[in-house]
Structures are given as C-alpha cells and as structure tokens.
PASEBA-1860 file (N, C-alpha, C; in nm, 3 decimals):
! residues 180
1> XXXXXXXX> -7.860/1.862/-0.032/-7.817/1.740/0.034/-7.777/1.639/-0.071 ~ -7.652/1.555/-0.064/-7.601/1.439/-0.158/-7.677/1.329/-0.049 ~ -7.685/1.240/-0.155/-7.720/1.076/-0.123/-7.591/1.011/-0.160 ~ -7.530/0.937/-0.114/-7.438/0.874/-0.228/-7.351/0.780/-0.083 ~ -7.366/0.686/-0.115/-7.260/0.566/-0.089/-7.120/0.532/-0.072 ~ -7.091/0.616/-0.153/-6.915/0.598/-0.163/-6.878/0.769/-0.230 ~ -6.803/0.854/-0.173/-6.751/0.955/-0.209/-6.656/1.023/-0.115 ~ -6.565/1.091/-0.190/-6.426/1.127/-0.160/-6.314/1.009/-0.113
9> XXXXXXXX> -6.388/0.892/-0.164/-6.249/0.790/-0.088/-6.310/0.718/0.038 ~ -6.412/0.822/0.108/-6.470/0.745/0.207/-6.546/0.585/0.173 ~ -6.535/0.522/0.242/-6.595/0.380/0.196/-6.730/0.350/0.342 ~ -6.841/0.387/0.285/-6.977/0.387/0.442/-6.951/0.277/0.409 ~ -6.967/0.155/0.367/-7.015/0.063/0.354/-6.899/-0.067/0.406 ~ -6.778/-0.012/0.463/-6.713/-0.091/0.470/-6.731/-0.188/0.625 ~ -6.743/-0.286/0.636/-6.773/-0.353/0.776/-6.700/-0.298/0.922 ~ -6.558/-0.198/0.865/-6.508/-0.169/0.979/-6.555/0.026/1.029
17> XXXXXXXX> -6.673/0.017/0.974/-6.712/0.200/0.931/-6.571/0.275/0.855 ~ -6.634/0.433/0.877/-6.552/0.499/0.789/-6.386/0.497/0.837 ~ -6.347/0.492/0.753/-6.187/0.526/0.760/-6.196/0.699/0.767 ~ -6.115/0.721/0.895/-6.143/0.874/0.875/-6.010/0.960/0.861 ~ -5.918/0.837/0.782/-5.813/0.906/0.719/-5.829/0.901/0.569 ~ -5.930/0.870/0.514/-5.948/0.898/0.377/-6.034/1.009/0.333 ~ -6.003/1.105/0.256/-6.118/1.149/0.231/-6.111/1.324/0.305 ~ -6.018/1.350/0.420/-6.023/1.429/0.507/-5.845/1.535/0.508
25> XXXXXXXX> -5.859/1.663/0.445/-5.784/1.700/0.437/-5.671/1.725/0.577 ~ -5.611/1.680/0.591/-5.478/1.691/0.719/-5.391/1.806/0.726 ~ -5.391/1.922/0.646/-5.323/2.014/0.681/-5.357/2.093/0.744 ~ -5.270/2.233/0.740/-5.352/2.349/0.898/-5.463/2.394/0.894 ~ -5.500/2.368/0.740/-5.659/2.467/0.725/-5.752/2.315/0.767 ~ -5.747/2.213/0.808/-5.845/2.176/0.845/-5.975/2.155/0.881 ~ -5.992/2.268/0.982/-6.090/2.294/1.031/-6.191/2.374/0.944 ~ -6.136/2.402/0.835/-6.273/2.447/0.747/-6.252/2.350/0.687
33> XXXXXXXX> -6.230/2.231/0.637/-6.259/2.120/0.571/-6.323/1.985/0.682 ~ -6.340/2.098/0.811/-6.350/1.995/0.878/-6.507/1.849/0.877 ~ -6.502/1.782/0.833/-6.631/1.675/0.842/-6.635/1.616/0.965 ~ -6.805/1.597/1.016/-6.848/1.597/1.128/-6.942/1.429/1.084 ~ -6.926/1.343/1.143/-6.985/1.194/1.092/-7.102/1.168/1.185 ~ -7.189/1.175/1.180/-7.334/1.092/1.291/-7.365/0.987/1.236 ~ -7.377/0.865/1.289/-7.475/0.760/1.271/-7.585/0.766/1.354 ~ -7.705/0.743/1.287/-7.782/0.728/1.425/-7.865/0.578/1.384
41> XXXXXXXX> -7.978/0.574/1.501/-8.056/0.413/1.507/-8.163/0.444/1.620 ~ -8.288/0.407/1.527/-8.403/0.395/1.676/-8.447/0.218/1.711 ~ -8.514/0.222/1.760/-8.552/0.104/1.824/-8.700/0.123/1.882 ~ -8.769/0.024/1.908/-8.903/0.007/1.914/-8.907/-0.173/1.954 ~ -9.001/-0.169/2.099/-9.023/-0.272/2.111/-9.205/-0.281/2.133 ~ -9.238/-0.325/1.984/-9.387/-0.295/1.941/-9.389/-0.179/1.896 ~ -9.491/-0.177/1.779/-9.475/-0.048/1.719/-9.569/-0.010/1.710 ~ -9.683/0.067/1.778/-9.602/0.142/1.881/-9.558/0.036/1.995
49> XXXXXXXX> -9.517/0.125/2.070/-9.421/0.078/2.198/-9.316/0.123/2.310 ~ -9.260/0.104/2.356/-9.159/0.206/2.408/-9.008/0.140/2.338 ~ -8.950/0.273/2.327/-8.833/0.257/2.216/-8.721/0.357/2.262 ~ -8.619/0.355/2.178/-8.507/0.386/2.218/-8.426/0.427/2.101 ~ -8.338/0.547/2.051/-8.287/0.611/1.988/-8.147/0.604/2.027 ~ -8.028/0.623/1.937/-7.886/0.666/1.956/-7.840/0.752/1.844 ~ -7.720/0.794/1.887/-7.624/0.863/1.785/-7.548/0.856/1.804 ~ -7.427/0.817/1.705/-7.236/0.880/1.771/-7.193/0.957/1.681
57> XXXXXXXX> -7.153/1.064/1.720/-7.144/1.172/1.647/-6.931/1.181/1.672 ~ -6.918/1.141/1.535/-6.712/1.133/1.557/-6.723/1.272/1.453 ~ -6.637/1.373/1.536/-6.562/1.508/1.536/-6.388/1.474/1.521 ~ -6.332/1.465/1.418/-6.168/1.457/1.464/-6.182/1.313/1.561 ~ -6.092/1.346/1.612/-6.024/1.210/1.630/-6.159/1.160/1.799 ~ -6.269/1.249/1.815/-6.317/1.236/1.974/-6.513/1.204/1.912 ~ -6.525/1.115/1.964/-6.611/1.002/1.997/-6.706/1.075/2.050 ~ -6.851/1.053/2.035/-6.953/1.080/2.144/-7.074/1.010/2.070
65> XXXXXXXX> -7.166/0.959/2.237/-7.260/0.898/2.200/-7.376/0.918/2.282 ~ -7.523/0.946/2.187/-7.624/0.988/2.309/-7.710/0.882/2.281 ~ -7.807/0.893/2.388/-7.908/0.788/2.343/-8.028/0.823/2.404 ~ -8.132/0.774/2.438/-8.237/0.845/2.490/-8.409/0.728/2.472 ~ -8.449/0.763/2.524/-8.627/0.664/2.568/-8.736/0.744/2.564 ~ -8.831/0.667/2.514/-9.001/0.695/2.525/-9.058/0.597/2.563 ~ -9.106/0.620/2.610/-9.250/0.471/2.676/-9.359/0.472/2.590 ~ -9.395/0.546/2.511/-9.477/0.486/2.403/-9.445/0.596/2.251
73> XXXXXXXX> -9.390/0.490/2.195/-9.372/0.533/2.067/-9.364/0.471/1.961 ~ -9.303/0.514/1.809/-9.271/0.421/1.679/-9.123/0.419/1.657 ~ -9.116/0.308/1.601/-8.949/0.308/1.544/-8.922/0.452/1.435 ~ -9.035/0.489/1.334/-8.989/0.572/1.287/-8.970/0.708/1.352 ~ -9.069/0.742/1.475/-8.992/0.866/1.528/-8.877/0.858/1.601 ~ -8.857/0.751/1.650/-8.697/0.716/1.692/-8.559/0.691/1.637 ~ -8.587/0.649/1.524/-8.504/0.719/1.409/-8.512/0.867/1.353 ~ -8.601/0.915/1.402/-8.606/1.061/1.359/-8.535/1.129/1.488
81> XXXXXXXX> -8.551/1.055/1.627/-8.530/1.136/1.748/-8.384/1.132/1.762 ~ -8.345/1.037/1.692/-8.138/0.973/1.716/-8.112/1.097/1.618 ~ -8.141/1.162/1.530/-8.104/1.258/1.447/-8.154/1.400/1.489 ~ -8.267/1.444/1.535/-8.248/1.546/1.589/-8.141/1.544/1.740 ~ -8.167/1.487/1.813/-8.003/1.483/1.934/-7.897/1.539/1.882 ~ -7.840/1.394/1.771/-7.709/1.438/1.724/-7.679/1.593/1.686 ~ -7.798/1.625/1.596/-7.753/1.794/1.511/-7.768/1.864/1.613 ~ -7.899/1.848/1.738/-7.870/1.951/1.834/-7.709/1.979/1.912
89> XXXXXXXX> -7.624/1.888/1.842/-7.497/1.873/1.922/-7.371/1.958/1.885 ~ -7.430/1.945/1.766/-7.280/1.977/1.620/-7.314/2.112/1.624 ~ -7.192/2.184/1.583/-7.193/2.359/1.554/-7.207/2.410/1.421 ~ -7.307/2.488/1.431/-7.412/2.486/1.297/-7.317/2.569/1.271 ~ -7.335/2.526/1.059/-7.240/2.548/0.998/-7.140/2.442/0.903 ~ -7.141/2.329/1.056/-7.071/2.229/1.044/-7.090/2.108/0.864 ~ -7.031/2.100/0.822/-7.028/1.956/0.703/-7.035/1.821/0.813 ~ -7.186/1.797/0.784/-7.216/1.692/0.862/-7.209/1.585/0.721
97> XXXXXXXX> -7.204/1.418/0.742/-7.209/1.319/0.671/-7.310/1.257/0.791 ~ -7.425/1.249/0.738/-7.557/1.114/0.822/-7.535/1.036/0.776 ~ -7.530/0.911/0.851/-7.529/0.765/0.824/-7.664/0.684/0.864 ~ -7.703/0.644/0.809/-7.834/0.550/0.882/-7.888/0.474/0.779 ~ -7.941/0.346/0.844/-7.982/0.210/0.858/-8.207/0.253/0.761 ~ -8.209/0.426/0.804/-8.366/0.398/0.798/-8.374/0.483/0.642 ~ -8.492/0.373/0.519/-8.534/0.401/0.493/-8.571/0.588/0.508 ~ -8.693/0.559/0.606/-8.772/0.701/0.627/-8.716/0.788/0.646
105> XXXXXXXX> -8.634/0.811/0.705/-8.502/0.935/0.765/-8.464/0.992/0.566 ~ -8.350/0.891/0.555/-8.274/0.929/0.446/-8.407/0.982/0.294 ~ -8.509/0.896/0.306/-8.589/0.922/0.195/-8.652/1.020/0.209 ~ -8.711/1.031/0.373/-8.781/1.167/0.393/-8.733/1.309/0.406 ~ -8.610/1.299/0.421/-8.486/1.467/0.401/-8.474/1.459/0.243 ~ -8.444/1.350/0.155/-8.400/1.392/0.013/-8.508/1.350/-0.072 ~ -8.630/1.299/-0.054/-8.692/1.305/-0.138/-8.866/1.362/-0.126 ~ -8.919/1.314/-0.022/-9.073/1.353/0.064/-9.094/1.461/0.111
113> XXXXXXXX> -8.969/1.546/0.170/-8.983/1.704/0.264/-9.010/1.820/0.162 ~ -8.914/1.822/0.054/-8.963/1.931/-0.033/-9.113/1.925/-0.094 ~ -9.141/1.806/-0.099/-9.294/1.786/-0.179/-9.363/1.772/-0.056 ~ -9.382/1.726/0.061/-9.478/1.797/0.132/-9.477/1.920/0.221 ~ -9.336/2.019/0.174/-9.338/2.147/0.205/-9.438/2.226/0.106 ~ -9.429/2.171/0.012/-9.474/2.239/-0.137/-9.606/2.227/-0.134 ~ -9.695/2.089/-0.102/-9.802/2.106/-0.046/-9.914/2.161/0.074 ~ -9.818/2.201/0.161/-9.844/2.231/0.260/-9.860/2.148/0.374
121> XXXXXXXX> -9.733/2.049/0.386/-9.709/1.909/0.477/-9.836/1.873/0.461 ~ -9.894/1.806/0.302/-9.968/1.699/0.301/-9.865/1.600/0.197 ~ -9.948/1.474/0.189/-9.862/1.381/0.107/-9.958/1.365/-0.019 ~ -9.853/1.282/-0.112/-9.909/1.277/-0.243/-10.094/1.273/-0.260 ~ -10.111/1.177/-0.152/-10.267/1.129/-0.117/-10.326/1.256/-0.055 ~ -10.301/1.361/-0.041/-10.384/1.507/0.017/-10.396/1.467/0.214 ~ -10.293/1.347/0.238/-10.340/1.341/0.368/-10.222/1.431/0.466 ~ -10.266/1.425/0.596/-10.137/1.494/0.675/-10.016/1.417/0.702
129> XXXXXXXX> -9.897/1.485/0.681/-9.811/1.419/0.728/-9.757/1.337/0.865 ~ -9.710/1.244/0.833/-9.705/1.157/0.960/-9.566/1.218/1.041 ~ -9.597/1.239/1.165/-9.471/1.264/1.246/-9.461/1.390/1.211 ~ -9.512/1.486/1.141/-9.519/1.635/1.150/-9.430/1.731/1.218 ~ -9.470/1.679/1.313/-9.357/1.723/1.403/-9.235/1.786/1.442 ~ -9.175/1.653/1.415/-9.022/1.579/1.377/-9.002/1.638/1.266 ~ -9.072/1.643/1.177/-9.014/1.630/1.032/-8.959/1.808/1.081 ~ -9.065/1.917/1.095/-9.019/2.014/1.102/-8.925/2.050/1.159
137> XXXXXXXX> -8.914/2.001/1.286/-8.775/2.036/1.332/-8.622/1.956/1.270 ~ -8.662/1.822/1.227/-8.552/1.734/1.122/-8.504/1.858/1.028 ~ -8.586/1.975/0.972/-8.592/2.042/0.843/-8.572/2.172/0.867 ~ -8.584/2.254/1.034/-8.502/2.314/1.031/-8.355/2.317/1.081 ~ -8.381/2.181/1.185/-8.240/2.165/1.194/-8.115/2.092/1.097 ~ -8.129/2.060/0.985/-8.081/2.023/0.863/-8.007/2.168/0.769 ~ -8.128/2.226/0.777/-8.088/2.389/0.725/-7.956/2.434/0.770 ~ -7.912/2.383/0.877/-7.836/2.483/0.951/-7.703/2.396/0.910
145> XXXXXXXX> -7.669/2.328/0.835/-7.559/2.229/0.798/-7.514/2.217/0.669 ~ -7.429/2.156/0.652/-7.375/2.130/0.518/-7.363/2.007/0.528 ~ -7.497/1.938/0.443/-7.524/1.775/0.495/-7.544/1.708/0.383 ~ -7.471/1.558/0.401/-7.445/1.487/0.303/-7.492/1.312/0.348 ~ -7.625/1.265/0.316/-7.667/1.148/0.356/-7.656/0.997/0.322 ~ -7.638/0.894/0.384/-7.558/0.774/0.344/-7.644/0.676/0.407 ~ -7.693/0.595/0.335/-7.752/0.513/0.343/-7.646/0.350/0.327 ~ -7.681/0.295/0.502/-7.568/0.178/0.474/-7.712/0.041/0.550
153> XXXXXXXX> -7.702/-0.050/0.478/-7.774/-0.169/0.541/-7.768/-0.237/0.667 ~ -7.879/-0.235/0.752/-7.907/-0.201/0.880/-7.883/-0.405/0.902 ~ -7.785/-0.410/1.018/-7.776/-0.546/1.070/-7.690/-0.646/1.023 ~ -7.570/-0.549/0.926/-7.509/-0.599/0.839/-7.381/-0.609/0.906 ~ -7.364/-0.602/1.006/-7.200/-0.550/1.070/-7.147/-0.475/1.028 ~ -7.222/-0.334/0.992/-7.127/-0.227/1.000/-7.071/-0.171/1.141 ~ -6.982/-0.140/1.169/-6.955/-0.139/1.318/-7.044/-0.050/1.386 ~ -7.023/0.082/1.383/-7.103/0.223/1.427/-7.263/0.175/1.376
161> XXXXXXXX> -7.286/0.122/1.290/-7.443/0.135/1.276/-7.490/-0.008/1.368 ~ -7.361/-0.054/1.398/-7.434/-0.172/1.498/-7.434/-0.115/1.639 ~ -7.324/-0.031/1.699/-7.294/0.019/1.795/-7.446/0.099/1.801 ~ -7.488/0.221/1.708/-7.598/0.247/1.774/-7.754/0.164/1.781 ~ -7.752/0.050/1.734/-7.844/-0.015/1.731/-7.866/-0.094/1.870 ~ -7.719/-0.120/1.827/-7.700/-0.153/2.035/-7.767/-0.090/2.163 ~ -7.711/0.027/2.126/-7.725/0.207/2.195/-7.855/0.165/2.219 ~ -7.935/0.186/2.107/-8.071/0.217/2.109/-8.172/0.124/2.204
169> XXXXXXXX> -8.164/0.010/2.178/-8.172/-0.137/2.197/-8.147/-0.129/2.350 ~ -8.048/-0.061/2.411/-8.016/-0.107/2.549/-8.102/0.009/2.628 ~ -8.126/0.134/2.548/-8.230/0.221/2.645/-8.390/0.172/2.650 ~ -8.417/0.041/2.553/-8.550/0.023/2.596/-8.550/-0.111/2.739 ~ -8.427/-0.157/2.713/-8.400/-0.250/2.810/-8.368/-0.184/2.936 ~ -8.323/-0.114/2.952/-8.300/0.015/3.053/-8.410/0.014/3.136 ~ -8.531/0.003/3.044/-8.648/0.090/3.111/-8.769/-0.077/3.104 ~ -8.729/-0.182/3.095/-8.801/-0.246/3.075/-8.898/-0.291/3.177
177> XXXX> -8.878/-0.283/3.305/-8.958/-0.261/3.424/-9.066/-0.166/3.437 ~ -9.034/-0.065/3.386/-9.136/0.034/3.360/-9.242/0.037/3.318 ~ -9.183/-0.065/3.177/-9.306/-0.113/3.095/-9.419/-0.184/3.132 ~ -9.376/-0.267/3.210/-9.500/-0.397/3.303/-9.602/-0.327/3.341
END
C-alpha cells in the first residue's frame, strides 16, 4: 500500500477533489489502467453513540454512494464501516485510491496491521486490539486490491470528503427519533 498525497498528477488535496482527467490513461487499454476512487467518512453522535458511515466510490465517469447506521457505536468503527461497504462494492483486483479524513483507518492499514498481525492482534502494550473485528475484515478485504491511501484534512472543503461527511451525518439524523 502507498501513502502519499499527491501522485501521478492527481492533486487529493485540491478543494474541488480529484481531477479525474489527470493522472488516468485515456486510450483503449484503459480498463487495465483502470483506477477506482472511494472516499469514505463515519460519524458518531457521542462516542459511543449512534453513528453513521458513507462512501462514494467514482468508477469512470459513474458516481455511487452508500451510507449506512448503528444505534450504538464509535466514530472509529464507522470510519472503518464506510470502508468495508465501499470495497465490498469494487471488483477485486481493482486499483483502488482511499481517500479519508481518519487518522485510524489510513494509520491502521499502513502502519498498526502488520505489527499487530505479527503479534498476534495485540498492540505494542501486549493488549487486544481494538475493533478486532473490523480490522480483520478491513485486512482481508484490502488484500484483494491494488490500494493506494490518501490522507486529505477532514472539514476543509474538500468536496467528496465533505459530501461523505454529509452522507454520514444525515444517516444519524435519519434515525434520530429512534434514539429518544
């Protein structure tokens, strides 16, 4: 997995998201150069709490967006839950580019998963890993990709990382009756 900010021309960081004429080969072979873009975003109202996850996952020139609720949960498994959705979506194989706003996501695929695989999903401190879970399925469904992670600053007007924050944000409001 790459970390990296700015590569092939693509610009994550630009306020209007990616330009997805840079960076993306246009001739007939395409489709094996083809790049697959997810942003995702969780949400949490109280942490715990009941919260709310998104993704938009842009394929070529076609748009899609999921989103989804828990009635009691954390922001960090909801940022974990906007990312398993999305990959359950994409056709493994695929050159995915992740975009996201979290810390834990991006740090915990490129830097925390191999070292608490290696331990036996404990952390530096010999304790169990948090969200266990998630992480395993984050790790085998990651496997199955050609994935490249981007870390862009959450609340900044990037468009798509505001769009799913939105996303996310509107499935706990969705359900806010529930909550009472």
């Amino acid at each position: 997995m790459d970390t990296k900010n700015k590569d092939k021309g693509i610009d994550i960081d630009k306020d209007k998201g990616i330009d997805l004429n840079k960076g993306i080969n246009k001739s007939k072979d395409r489709d094996k150069d083809k790049v697959v873009y997810v942003y995702t975003d969780g949400a949490c109202s109280g942490n715990p709490g009941p919260g709310g996850y998104a993704a938009l996952i842009i394929d070529g020139d076609e748009k899609k967006e999921y989103s989804g609720y828990y009635p009691e949960t954390t922001n960090n498994r909801m940022e974990m839950m906007a990312l398993i959705e999305a990959l359950g979506k994409i056709e493994e194989g695929s050159k995915v580019i992740i975009i996201s706003d979290s810390n834990y996501v991006i740090k915990g695929l490129e830097e925390w998963l191999p070292e608490w695989k290696k331990r036996g999903w404990k952390t530096a401190g010999r304790k169990a890993v948090k969200n266990q879970d998630l992480w395993r399925k984050l790790d085998s469904l990651v496997s199955k990709y050609k994935v490249e992670l981007h870390k862009v600053k959450g609340h900044s007007g990037h468009v798509y990382n505001e769009r799913v924050d939105f996303l996310a944000r509107k499935e706990i409001e969705k359900h806010r009756d529930e909550n009472k």
